[in-house]
N, C-alpha and C positions, 0 to 999 in steps of 0.2 A: 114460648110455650110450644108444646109438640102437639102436631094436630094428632087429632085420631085417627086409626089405622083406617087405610081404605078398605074395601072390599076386595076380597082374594078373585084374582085374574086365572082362571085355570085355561091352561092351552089345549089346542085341539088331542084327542087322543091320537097319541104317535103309533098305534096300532102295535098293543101287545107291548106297552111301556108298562110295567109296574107300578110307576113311580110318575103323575103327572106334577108337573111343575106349578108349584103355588106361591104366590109370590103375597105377604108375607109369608117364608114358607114356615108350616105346618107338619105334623105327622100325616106321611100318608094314612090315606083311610084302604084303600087298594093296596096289601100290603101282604109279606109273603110268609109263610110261618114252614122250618124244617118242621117234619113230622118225625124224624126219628130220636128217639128222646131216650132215657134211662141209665144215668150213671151210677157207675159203680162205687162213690160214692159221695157225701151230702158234699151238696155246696151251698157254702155259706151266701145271703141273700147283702145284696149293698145297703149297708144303712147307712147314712153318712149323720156327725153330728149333728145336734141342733142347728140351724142359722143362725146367725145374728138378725136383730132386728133391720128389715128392708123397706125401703119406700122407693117405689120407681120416681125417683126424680133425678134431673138430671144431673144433679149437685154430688161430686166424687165423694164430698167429704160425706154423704148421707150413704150410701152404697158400697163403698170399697172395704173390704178387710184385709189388711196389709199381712194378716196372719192367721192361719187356722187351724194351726196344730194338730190336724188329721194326719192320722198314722194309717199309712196305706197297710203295710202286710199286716196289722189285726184284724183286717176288715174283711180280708175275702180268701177261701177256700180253693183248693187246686183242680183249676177248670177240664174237667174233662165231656166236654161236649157230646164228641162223639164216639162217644163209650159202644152205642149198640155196634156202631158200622165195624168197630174196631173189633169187638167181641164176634161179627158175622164175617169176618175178614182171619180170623184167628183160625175160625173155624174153616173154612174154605184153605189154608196154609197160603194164602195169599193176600198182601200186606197194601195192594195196590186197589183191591176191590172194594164196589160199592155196590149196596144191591138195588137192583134196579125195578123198574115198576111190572108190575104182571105184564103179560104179552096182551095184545089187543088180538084175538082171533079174527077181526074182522081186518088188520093192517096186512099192508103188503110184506114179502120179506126186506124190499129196500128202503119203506119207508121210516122216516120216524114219528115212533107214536108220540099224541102229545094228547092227552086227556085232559079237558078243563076241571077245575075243581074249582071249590069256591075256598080263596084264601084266607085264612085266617090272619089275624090281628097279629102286627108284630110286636114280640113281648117288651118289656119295662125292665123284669128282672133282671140286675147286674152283678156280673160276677168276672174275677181276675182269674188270670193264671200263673199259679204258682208251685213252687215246687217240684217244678218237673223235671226228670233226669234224660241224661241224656238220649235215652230210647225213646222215653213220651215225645220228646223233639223230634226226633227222625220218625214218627211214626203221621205225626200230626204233618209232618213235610211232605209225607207220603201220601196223605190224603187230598193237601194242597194242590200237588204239582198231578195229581189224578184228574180231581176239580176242573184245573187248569187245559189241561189235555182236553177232556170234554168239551170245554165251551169254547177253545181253538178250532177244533176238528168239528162243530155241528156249525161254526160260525166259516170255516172254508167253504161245508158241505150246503149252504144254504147259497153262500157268492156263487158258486158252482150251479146252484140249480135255479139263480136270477138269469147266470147268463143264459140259458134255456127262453128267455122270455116268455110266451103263453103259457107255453106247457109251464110257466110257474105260477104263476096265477089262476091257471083250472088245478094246479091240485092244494097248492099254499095261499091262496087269496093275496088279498089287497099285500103289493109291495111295498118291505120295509128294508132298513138297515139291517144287515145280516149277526152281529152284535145284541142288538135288540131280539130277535126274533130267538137265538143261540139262548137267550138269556133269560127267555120265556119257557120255551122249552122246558129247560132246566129246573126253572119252579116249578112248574107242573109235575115235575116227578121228583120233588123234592130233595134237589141236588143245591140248593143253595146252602152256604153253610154260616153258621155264629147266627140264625135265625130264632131260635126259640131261646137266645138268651144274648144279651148286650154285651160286651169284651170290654173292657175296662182296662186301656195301659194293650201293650203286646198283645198281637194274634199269632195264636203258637199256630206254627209253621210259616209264618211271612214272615222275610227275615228285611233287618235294614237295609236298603239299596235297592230291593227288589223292585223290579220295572213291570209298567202293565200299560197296553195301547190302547184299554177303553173302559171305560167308566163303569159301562156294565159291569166290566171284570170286578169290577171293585166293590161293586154291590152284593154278586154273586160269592163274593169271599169273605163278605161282613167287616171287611176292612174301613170301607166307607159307604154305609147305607143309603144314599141321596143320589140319584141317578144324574140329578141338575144343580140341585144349590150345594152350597159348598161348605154349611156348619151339618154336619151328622148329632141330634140329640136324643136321649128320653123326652116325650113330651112330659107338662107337670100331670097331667091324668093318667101316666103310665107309670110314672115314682114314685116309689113307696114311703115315699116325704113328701109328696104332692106339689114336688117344684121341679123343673129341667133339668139335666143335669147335659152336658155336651163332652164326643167321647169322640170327634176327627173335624177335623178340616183339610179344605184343599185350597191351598193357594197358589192361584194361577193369573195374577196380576191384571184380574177383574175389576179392581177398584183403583182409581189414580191417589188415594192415599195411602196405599200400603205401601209396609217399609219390609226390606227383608235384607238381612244381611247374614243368612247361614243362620248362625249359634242365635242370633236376636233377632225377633218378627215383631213388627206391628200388624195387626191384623186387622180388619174395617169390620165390623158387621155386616147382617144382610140389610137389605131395601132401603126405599130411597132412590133408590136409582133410574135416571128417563130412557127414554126412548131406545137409545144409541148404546145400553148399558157400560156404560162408564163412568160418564158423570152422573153426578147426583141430580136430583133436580123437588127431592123433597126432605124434611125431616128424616130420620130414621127413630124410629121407637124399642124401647123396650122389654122386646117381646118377644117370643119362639126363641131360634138361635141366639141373636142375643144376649137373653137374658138368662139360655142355658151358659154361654159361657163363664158373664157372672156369677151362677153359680156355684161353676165348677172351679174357677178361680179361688170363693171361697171354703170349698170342700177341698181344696189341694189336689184336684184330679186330675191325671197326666191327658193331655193332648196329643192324640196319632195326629203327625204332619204330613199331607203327599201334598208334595209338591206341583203340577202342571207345568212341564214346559214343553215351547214347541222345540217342533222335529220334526224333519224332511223325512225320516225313516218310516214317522206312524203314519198307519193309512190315515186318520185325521187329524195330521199335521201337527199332532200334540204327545205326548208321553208322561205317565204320572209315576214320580218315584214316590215311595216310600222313605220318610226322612228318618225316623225314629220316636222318641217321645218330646213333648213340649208341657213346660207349666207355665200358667196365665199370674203373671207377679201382677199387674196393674189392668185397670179396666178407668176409661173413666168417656166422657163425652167431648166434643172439640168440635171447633167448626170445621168441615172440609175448605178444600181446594175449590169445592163451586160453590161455598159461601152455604149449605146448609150444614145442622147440624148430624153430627157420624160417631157412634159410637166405636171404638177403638180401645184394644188386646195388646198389650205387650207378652209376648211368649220369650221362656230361654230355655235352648237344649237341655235336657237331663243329662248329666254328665256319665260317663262311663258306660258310652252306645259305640256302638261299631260307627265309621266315620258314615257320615252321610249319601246316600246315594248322587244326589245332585252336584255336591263337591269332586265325588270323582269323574261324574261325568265330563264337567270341568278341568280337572286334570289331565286328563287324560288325550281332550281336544288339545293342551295344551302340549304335550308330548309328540303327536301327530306331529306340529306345527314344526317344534321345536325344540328337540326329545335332550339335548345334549345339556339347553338352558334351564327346564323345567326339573330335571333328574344331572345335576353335576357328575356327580360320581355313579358306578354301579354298572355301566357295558363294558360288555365284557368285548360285543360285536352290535355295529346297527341293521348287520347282515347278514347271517351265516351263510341265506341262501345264496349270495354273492349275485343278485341278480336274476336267478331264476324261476322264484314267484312272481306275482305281479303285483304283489306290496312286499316291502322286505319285514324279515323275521328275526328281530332283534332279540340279541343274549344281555341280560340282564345278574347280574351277582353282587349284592351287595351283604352277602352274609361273610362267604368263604371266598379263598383264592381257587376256588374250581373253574374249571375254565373245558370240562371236555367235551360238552355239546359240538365248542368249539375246532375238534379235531376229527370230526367224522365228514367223509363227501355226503354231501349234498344234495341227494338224486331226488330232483322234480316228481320222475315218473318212475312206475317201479318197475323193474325187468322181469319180464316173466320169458320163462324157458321154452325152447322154439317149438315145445309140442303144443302149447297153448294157441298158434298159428294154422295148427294142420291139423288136417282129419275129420275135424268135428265144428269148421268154419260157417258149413252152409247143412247144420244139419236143422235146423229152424224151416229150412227150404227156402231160406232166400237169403241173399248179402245187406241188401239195404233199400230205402225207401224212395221214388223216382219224384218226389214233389220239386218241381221246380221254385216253388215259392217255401213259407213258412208252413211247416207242417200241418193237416189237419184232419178231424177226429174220422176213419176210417182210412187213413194211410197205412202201408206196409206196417212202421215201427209201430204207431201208434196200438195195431193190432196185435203186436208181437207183445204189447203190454195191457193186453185184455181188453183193446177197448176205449182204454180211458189215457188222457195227457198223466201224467205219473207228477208233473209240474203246475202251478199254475203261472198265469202270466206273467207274475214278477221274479219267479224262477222260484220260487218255496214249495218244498215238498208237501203235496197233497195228502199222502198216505203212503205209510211208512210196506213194503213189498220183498218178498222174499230175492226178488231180484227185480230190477229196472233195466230196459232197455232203452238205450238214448242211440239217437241217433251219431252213424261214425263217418268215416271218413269214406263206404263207399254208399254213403247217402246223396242224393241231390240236394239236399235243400242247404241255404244258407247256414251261413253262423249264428245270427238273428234265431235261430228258427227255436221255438221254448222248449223243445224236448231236446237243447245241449245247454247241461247247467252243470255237472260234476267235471265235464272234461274241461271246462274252462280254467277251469283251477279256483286259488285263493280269492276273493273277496272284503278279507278283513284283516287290517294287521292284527299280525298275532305276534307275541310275545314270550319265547323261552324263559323263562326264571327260576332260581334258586328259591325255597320254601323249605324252612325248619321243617314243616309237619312231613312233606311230599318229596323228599329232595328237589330233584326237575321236573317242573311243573309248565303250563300254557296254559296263555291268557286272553285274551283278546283285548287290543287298544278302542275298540270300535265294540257299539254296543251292536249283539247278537238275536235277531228275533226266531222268533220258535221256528223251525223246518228249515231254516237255512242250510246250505252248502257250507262246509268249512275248511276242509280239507280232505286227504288222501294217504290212506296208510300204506308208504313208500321202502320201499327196500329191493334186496334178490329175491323172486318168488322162487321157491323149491318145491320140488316132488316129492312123494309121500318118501318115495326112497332116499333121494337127499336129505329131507329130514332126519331119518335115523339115523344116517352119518354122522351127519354135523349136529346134533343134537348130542349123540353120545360123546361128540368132543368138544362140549360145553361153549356151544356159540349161541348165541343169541337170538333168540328166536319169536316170532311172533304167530298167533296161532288163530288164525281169524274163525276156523269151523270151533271154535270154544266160548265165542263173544255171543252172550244170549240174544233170542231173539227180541230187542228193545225195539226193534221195527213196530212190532205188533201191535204197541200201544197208541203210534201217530195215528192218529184219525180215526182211532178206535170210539165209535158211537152205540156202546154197548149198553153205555148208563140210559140210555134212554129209547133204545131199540134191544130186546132182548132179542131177537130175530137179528139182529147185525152177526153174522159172519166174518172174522177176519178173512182180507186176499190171501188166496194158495197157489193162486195164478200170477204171472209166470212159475213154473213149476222147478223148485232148487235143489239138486241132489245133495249131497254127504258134500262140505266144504274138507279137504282131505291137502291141504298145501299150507305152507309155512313160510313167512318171510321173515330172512335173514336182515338184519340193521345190526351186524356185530362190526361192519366198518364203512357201511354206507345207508344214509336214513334220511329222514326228513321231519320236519316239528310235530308231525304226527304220533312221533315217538317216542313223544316227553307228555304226554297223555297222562293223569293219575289214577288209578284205580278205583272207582268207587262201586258200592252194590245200590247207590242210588242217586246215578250218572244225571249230568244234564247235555250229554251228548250220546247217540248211539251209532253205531254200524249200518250201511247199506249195503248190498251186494249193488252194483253196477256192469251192465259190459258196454261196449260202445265200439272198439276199435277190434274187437274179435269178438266170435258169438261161443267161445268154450266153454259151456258152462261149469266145466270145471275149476276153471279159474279168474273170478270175477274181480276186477278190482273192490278194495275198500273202502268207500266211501263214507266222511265220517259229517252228521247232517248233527243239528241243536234241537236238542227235545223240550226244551225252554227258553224264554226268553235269558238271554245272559248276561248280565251287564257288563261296559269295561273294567276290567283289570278284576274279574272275578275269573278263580282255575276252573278250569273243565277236565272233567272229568268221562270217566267212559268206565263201562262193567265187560273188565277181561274174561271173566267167568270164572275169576280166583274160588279156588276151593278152601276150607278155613280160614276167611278172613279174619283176622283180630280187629276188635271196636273199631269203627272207624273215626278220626273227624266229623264234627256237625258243618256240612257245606250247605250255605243257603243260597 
């Protein structure tokens, strides 16, 4: 017999958690609602059939329905959420925008505003999405990786202003996780998204594989509403059938009964669980997640899977991919592994899903290792740089006998022409910075770049600047010192490859987190007049003053500071030079063109101060996963349709 449920344990407030932890858990009541509402047109409401007749006991043969011929695409209508932002975004000719909360007259210009509101109930209504072509995709990707940008950049810009100590707490109070706080914010001006309506099956713009370092994130993108437990459901007082229905899990190998072998999961339910949360140490009942699962088991409702695994890379040692979808064939009760009784989910992939995030990540460590045993066939080169990155840059072709990545030098660093040396070396009014140790914040360089480290300590770009200056070779300060992060070079194997869609394409073997360093756009630099030479005798050219400014948007906290100012500082003239790769380049150069890049351009200088001639430096505007193309926006004029790159 299953005893009765205990009483729900609520944990301390995490200060500025949306979502406190209940254990058995429950809908929260603390709970966040978008206010932007009004599609353009009806969406059909989830009704799902009748049930079968149910009795919570634990007897499989009394509860399971082995079938129930729920037909998913009659059910639900083509989700367009966020019709207003799209329609205020049309209007503006900009595809990237979200409108943001009125100005507070009373905030500073640096601060951001956060105005409490009293949140409203999160809604029940379930709806799919369907039928969307391939623009509604790239447009709802648009809004994603916006999203995203946001709550990266207020979640740096908060680490940033702990390290401050007091001064963070007389003006932000009691300290929290900067995540947490990134993610509060955001409600508060109604940047949370898939809020005012449940997503059933796929979130248009998250695509399979896609990688995220915090759980906030997850919440904030309606991919998995649950800040802490790990079944996401409708409560039964919020379904329009008056029972649970459950629409994600994360399985992060919480429970010593789960089974997971990729394409098939055994999944545990919630509670039950002591002290040490692993083992069990009571009953589990059928109840909340649970018995949304059951539900949805019986309604034929697809399962979003993210995964949790750890990772040396996350700041909290963990990383949660996106698997794709899962159905629940079997539900039934069993005794655990600590001898209480666990209710238990068998799941199996939906077939005909892009391969799993977590599989390649797998592979891919496999490759590192081992690249010749994991991938037989298909190198063309495990090296082209022949040694002069500081991971090698392997050629990859397993389509065609192409082979000419393979026939071009190699050049590390790019050449720029001797007038990039003279002239205008010390016109800053100084050569370099005298710190004997590791740089710090009122140093020469440090000044030269307004003020602020342009890095933070683990070398990720802070905020994306018309120009950075890092410190060069006639600085004092060590290698060590965090203002030299581009001249160091490569960080990640990357990967040249052959691609139907993109001819030569680059990949990364190593997963890419947001602001990263990644390479350098290498060649001959030419002068304006060189250009027209060698332009008019059809050489090849790369034309970096054309590459928009996608700077602009790193650290951009605009959604939630209408007073935020993009940096103008350091000050960039006319980029007016051209590099030549018609016989000497580097992986830089197999770049794909997209107009909705997950890499962008920096201007850098370090070893000369010309502002006319800055290196390229090419930084990740998103988290990237291995063996996904990167991409960059040349500033091509009539593009034709592009690929959907997620």
């Amino acid at each position: 017999m299953i005893p009765p449920p205990s009483s729900p344990a609520v944990t301390p407030d995490l200060n500025l958690v949306p979502f406190p932890k209940i254990e058995p858990k429950a809908e929260p009541v603390d709970d966040l609602h978008a206010a932007v509402t009004g599609p353009t047109v009806p969406l059909e409401p989830f009704l799902p059939p009748p049930s079968p007749t149910f009795s919570p006991s634990p007897s499989p043969s009394t509860w399971i329905d082995p079938a129930s011929g729920y037909d998913n695409a009659s059910l639900f209508a083509e989700y367009l959420r966020l019709a207003h932002l799209y329609a205020a975004s049309s209007a503006n000719h900009n595809p990237l925008s979200i409108i943001p909360a009125p100005p507070d007259p009373s905030a500073s210009s640096h601060a951001v505003v956060s105005a409490r509101k009293k949140r409203k109930p999160r809604s029940g209504e379930m709806v799919r999405a369907s039928s969307l072509n391939i623009h509604d995709l790239l447009h709802f990707r648009d809004i994603v990786r916006r999203t995203r940008i946001t709550f990266d950049s207020l979640r740096v810009f908060f680490l940033q202003e702990e390290e401050k100590g007091e001064a963070f707490e007389a003006i932000w109070g009691k300290r929290t996780r900067p995540d947490l706080k990134a993610a509060t914010i955001m409600a508060d001006h109604d940047l949370w998204l898939n809020r005012d309506r449940r997503i059933i099956g796929s979130i248009p713009g998250i695509g399979v594989g896609d990688i995220f370092f915090f759980r906030m994130e997850l919440c904030v993108l309606g991919l998995h509403g649950q800040s802490q437990a790990g079944i996401d459901y409708v409560p039964a007082s919020r379904s329009a059938t008056g029972e649970p229905v459950a629409t994600s899990i994360i399985v992060s190998g919480g429970y010593e009964d789960d089974e997971d072998s990729g394409l098939m999961l055994v999944y545990t339910g919630h509670g039950g669980r002591g002290p040490n949360m692993f083992k069990h140490s009571m009953d589990q009942k059928l109840e909340g997640g649970n018995l949304a699962l059951e539900r949805s088991m019986n309604y034929g409702i697809e399962i979003r899977v993210i995964r949790g695994i750890r990772s040396r890379h996350s700041p909290g040692g963990k990383i949660y991919v996106y698997d794709g979808l899962y159905k629940i064939v079997k539900c039934w009760m069993d005794v655990g592994k600590s001898g209480f009784g666990i209710y238990k989910y068998k799941l199996l992939r939906i077939e005909g899903q892009e391969e799993m995030g977590s599989e390649i990540l797998k592979f891919a460590e496999e490759l590192k290792v081992n690249p010749l045993s994991a991938r037989p066939t298909g190198y063309v080169s495990l090296d082209i740089s022949t040694g002069k990155e500081n991971f090698p840059v392997s050629l990859f072709n397993d389509i065609d006998d192409d082979r000419e990545p393979s026939l071009f030098e190699y050049l590390f660093r790019p050449i720029f022409p001797a007038e990039a040396f003279q002239g205008k070396a010390n016109a800053d009014g100084g050569s370099g910075c005298a710190c004997v140790s590791n740089c710090t914040v009122g140093c020469f360089c440090v000044m030269k770049n307004g003020g602020q480290f342009p890095y933070d300590s683990n070398g990720f770009l802070v905020r994306g600047k018309p120009l950075i200056y890092e410190c060069g070779p006639s600085c004092s300060c060590p290698p060590t010192c965090p203002n030299r992060v581009s001249q160091k070079g490569v960080k990640h194997r990357l990967e040249v490859f052959r691609s139907n869609e993109t001819g030569w394409g680059v990949r990364s073997l190593d997963l890419i987190r947001a602001g990263s360093f990644i390479c350098e756009f290498s060649g001959i630099v030419l002068t304006s007049q060189q250009t027209e030479i060698l332009a008019s005798k059809g050489h090849c050219l790369v034309h970096p003053g054309q590459f928009p400014g996608r700077w602009i948007e790193w650290g951009d906290i605009s959604d939630v500071n209408p007073e935020y100012v993009p940096p103008n500082y350091p000050m960039m003239p006319s980029v007016d030079f051209s590099i030549d790769v018609s016989r000497s380049r580097n992986v830089a150069c197999y770049l794909s063109h997209s107009c909705r890049p997950n890499v962008f351009a920096q201007f850098v200088l370090f070893d000369h101060n010309n502002l006319l001639y800055p290196h390229v430096m090419i930084f990740a505007m998103e988290n990237i996963p291995p063996l996904r193309e990167l991409s960059i926006d040349y500033g091509v004029v009539d593009e034709p349709v592009e690929k959907l790159t997620m």
